[in-house]
N, C-alpha and C positions, 0 to 999 in steps of 0.2 A: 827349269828354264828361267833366264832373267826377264824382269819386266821391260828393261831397258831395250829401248830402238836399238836395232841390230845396224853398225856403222855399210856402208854401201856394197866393201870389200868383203862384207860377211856374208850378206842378200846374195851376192853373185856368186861364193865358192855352192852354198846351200844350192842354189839355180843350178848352178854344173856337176854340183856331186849328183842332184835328182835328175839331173838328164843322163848323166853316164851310168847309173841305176837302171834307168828303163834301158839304155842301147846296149852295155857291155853287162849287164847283172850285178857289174859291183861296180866301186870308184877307185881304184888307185891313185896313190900318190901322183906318180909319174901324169899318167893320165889325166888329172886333174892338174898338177902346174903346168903342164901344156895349152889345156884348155884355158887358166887363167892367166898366161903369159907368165908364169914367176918360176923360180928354179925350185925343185923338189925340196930342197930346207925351208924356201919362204914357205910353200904349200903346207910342210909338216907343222910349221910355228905357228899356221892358221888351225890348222886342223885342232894342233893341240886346246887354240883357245874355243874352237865350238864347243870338241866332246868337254869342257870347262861348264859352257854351259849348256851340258845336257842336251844340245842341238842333234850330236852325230856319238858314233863308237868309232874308237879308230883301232885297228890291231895292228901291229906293225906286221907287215910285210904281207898281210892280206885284203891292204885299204882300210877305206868306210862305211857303213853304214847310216842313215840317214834314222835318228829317233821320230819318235811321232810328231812330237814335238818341231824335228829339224827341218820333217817333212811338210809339216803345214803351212811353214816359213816360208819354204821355197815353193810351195805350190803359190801361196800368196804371192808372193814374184812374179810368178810367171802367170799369174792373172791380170798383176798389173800391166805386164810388157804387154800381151795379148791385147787387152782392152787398148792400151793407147794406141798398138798398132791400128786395129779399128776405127777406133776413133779419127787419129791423124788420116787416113786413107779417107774415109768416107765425109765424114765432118768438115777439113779441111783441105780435102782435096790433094792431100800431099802423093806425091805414087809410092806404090805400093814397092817397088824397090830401095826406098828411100826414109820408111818407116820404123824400120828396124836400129837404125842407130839412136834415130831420138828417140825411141821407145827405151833404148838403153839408158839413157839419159835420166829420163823423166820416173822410172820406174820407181824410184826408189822415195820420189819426194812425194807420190798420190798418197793421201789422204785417205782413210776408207766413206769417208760424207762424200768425197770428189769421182773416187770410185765408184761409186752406186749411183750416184747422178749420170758418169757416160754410162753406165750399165744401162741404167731407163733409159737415157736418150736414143741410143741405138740400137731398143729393143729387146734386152736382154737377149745378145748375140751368141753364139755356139762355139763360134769360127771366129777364127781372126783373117784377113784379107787371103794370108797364103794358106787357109787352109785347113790351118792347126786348129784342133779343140780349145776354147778357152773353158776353164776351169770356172763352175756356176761359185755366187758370193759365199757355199755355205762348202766352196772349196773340193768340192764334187766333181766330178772329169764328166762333161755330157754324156750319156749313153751315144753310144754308135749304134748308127742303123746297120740293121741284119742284113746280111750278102741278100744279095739276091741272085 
């Protein structure tokens, strides 16, 4: 994997191939420029430059796979979205339906010094406003409590 900062468009296909991973089992093509608004050639030209570097596998006609590598990327993501959701809701009072786009926003430019700072500040939080698990700093999914 390269050392280099992953550009925003990259954060985000990683973010949606690891989410269509946990909901459908895999990521398809299709499925994935849908998810990222682009047509199934932009999707594949991105694709080709992850598995490039070493982020994803791609097999044609059977999608992607997310390397370990691809996958820590995009969990990191989605710790920072989660965290700002928090944040912005609690901190600043923004509502919780309204969260989510500037968390899109913002996601890509935290810091890990900026990151760890709202982590202390609010507690090192579990959840994000609506709910979801947020992913601990050492990229860990909270244990879930036991049914009862």
């Amino acid at each position: 994997m390269t050392t280099a900062p992953l550009s925003q468009t990259a954060e985000d296909y990683l973010k949606e191939i690891y989410k269509l991973q946990i909901e459908q089992g895999r990521a398809t093509t299709t499925a994935l420029a849908e998810r990222v608004g682009v047509s199934p050639p932009s999707a594949t030209a991105m694709l080709k430059k992850l598995a490039e570097l070493k982020l994803l596998r791609h097999e044609r006609y059977h999608g992607v796979t997310l390397t370990k590598a691809g996958e820590k990327a995009a969990i990191e993501v989605i710790r920072h979205h989660r965290l700002l959701e928090k944040y912005l809701s609690e901190t600043l009072g923004i509502p919780v339906e309204a969260v989510h786009d500037e968390a899109d926003r913002l996601e890509h430019a935290l810091s890990e010094e900026l990151e760890a700072r709202i982590d202390e500040s609010l507690g090192f939080p579990t959840h994000d406003p609506h709910g979801d698990p947020i992913p601990g700093a050492d990229l860990n999914w909270p244990p879930e409590p036991p049914p009862s």
